[in-house]
C-alpha atoms as one frame of an Amber mdcrd trajectory, in Angstrom:
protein
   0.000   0.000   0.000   1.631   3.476  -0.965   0.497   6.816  -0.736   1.946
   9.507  -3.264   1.346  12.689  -5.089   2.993  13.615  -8.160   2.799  16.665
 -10.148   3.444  16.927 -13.558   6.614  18.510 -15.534   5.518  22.096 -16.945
   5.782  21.971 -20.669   7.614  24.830 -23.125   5.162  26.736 -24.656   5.445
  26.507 -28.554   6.263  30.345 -28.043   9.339  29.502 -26.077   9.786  27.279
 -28.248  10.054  29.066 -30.711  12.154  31.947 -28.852  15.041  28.867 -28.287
  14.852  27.796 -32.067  15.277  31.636 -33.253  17.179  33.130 -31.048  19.251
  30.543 -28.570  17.335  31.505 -25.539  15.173  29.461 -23.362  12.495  28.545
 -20.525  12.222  27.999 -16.993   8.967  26.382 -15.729   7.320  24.660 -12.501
   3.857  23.396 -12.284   0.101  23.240 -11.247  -0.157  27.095 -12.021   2.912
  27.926  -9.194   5.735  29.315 -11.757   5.428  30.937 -15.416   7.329  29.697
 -18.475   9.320  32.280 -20.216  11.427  32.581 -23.833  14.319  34.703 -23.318
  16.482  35.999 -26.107  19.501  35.657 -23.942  22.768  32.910 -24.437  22.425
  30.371 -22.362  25.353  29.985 -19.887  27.764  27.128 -19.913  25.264  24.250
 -19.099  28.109  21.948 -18.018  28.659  24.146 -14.506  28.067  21.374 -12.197
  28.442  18.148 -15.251  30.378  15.245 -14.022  31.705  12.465 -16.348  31.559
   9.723 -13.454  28.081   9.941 -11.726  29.056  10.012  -7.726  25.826   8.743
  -6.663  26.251   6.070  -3.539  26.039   2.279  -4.557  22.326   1.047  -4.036
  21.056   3.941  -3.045  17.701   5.826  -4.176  19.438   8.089  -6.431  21.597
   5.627  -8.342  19.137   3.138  -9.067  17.067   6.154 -10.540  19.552   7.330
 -12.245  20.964   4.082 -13.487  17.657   2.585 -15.001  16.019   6.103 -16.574
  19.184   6.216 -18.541  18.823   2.696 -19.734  15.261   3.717 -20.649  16.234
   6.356 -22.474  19.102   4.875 -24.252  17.671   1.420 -25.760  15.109   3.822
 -26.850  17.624   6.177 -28.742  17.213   9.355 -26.483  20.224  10.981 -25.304
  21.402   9.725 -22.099  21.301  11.941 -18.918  24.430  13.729 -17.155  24.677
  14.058 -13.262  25.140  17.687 -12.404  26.281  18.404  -8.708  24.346  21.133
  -8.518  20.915  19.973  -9.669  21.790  17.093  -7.372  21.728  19.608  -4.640
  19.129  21.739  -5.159  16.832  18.103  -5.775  18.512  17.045  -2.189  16.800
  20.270  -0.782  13.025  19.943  -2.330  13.220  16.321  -1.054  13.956  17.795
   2.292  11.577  20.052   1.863   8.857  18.046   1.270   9.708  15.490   3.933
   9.764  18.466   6.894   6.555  19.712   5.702   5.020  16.163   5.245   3.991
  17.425   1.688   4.544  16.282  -1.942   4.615  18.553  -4.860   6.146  20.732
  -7.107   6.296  24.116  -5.541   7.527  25.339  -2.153   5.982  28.112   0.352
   8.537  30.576   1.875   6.111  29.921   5.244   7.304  26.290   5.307  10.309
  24.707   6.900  13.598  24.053   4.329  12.070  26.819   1.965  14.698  27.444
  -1.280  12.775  28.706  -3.770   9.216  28.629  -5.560  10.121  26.642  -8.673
  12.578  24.150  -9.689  14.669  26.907 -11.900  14.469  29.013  -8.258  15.925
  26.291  -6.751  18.803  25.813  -8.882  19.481  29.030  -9.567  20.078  29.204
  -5.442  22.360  26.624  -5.600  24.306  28.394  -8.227  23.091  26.373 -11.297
  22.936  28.770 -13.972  19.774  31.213 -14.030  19.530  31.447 -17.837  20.228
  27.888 -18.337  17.742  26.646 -21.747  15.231  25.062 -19.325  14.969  24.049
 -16.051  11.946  21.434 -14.345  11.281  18.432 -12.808   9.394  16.071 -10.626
   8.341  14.972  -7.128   7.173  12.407  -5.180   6.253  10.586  -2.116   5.929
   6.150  -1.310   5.531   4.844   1.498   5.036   0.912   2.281   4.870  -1.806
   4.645   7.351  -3.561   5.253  10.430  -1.289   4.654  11.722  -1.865   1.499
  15.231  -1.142   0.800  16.657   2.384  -0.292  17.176   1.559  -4.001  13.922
  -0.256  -3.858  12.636   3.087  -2.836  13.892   4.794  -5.798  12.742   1.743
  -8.430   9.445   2.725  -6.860   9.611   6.742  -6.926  10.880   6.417 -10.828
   8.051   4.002 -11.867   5.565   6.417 -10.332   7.223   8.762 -12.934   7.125
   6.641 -15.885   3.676   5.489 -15.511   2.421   9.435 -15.210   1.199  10.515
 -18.443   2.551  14.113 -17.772   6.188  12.595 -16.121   6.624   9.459 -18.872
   8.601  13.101 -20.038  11.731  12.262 -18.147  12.255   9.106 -20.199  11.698
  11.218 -23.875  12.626  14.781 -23.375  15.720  16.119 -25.397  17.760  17.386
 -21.928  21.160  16.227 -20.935  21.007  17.108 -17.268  19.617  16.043 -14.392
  19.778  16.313 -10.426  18.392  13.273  -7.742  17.761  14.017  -4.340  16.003
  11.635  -1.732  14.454  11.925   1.636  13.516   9.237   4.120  11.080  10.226
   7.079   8.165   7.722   9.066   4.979   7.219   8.722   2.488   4.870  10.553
   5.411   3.596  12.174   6.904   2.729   8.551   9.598   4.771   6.226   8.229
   7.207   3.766  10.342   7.898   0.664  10.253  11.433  -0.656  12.122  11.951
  -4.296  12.601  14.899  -6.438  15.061  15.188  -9.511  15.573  18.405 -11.568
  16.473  17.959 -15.675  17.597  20.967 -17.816  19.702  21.601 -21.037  16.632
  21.220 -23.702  18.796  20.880 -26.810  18.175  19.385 -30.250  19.619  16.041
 -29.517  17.333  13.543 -30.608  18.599  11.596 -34.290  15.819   9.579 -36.340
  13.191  10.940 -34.825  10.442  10.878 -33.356  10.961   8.230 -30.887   8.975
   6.322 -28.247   9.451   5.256 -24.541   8.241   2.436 -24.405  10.291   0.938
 -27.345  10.977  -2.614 -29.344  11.824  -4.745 -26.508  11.316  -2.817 -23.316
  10.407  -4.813 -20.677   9.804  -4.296 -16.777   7.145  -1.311 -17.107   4.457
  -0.666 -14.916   1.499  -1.940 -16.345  -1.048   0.386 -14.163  -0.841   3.594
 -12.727  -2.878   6.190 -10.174  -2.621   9.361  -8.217  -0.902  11.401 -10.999
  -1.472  15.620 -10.931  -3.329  16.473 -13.068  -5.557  13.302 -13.671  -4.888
  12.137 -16.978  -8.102  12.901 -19.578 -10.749  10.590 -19.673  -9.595   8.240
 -17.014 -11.612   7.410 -13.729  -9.313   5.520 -11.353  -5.956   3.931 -12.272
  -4.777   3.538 -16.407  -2.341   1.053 -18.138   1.189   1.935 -19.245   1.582
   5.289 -21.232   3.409   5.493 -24.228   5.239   8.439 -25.336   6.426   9.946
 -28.561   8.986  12.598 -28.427  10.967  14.595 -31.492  13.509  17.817 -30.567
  12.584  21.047 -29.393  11.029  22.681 -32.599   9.029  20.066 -33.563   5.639
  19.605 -33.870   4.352  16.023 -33.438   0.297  15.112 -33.367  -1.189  11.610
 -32.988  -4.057  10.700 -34.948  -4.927   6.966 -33.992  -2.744   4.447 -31.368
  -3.791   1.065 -29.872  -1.880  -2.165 -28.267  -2.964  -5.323 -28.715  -2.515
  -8.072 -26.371  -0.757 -11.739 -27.001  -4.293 -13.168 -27.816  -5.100 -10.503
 -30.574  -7.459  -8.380 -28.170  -7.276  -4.892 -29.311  -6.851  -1.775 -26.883
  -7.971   1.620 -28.390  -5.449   4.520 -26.520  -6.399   7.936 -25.438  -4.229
  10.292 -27.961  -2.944  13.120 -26.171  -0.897  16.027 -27.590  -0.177  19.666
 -27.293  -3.001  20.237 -29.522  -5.646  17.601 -27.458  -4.339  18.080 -24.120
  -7.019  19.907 -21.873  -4.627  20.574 -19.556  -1.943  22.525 -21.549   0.952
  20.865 -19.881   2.208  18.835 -22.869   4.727  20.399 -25.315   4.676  20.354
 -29.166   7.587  17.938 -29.357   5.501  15.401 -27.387   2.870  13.051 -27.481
   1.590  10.482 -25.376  -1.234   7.439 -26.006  -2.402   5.383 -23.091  -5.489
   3.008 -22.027  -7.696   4.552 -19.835  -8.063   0.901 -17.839  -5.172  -1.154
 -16.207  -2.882  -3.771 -18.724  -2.037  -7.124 -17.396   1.355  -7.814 -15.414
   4.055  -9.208 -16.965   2.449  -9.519 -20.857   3.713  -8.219 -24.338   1.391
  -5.531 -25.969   2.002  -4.622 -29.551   1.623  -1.172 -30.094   1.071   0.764
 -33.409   0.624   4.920 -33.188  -0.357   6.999 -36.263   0.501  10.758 -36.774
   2.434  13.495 -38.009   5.810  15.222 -37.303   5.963  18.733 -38.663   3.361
  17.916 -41.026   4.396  14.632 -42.214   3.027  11.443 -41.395   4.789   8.986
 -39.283   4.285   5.413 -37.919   5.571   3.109 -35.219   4.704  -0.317 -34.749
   6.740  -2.222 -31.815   5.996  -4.211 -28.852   6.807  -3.960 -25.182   6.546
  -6.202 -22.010   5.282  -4.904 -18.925   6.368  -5.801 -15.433   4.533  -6.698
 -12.158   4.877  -3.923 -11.108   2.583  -0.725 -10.465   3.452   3.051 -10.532
């Protein structure tokens, strides 16, 4: 039994978008109205302030395993691996602490609370000494708790598949960024430990070859195969959904889905909710990204064939693969 709350990246507007294309500058963001996203018309500053080439995170611990495993994701898939930077690491170390004084998951912190170090992930960085005018700055949160203790990198298998089941956090597995930051918590509750995890990811750059590509991929296996508790709720859906799949191109693309389904080993076929920028009630979802899901629960530990229909930049694309999911839940 867990209890979480996770709220969802904030998503470039195609102006800022357009703003980075034209004119090399970029976005900060946060989420669930708290922060504003911004184009900016100035350089960027050396993203790699904070970059090191041998990730320093502590064997089998939360962040590691996090770390580890979203940059396998993103790598079979053909999305550009993710670089520690010491500095998002820090300023993710301080919303995690944040969250776990204040009892309270989510994106955004209140000056009023304990462990207050800024509003907005970019805040946060910038406090830390991450560069202000970095091309984009975001991330996620996150809270588990279960009974009995699992063990720390347990913890942070659990935190990331709450991520990669989320229809607006499946983004840390596709987006074009080359940074990220991990920091972890561990308080009590009902006499059991509670895991709070946040991680930061910024450098949006145009990084993504033979594109657009999907997380899930050909021959992913392991992935949650149902999901709840995400903020916003995903469209259309009424309690917990099966495994998301997302399509994701580089920053000045455009990408729409038209039609996606799975079907299942014995030929039973699952119509997807199609979400894009243009469909997406919610506005969170940027024009290089895409994601189709069922609104129901998938089985554990089954293959699905999937096949999604649509358009990049006005030209129609398809994908047919299949994936395997795990027993596990996000």
């Amino acid at each position: 039994m867990n209890r979480k709350n996770i709220s969802a990246l904030t998503a470039l507007s195609f102006a800022a978008a357009v703003a980075l294309s034209a004119c090399g500058g970029g976005a900060g963001g946060g989420s669930n109205g708290s922060n504003n996203t911004t184009g900016s018309t100035t350089a960027p500053a050396n993203p790699a302030t904070g970059n090191v080439t041998t990730p320093q995170y502590t064997a089998d611990s939360a962040a590691q395993t996090i770390f580890n495993t979203l940059n396998q994701y993103r790598q079979q898939c053909g999305f550009p691996a993710l670089t520690e930077n010491t500095l998002l690491d820090q300023a993710s170390a301080n919303h995690a602490s944040y969250m776990a004084k204040n009892s309270t998951p989510g994106d955004s912190e209140s000056s009023a609370n304990a462990g207050f170090t800024g509003a907005t992930y970019s805040d946060r960085a910038a406090k830390v000494g991450f560069p202000s005018n970095s091309v984009y700055v975001g991330g996620v949160s996150n809270a588990f708790w279960t009974t009995p203790a699992l063990t720390e990198a347990q913890y942070g298998q659990s935190l990331l598949n709450g991520w990669i089941s989320g229809v607006y956090h499946i983004a840390i597995a596709t987006w074009p960024v080359t940074q990220i930051g991990i920091g972890y918590s561990e308080t009590t509750f009902n006499g059991a430990p509670e895991a709070w995890g946040a991680l930061s990811i910024a450098n949006l750059q145009p990084s993504i070859a033979n594109g657009p590509l999907t997380f899930p991929c050909q021959g992913t296996t392991g992935v949650p195969y149902k999901a709840a508790g995400e903020t916003p709720t995903p469209p259309n859906t009424s309690g917990a959904w099966g495994t998301p799949v997302a399509v994701a191109g580089n920053p000045t693309d455009t990408i729409l889905l038209s039609s996606a389904t799975m079907t299942d080993t014995v030929g039973a076929v699952i119509s997807l909710q199609v979400l894009d920028s243009a469909k997406d009630p919610n506005k969170l979802l940027p024009i290089y990204e895409a994601v189709a899901y069922p609104v129901s629960p998938l089985s554990p530990s089954t293959q699905y064939s999937v096949t999604l229909n649509g358009t990049v930049n006005g030209q129609p694309f398809s994908r047919t693969f299949t994936f395997t999911t795990g027993n596990v839940v996000g």
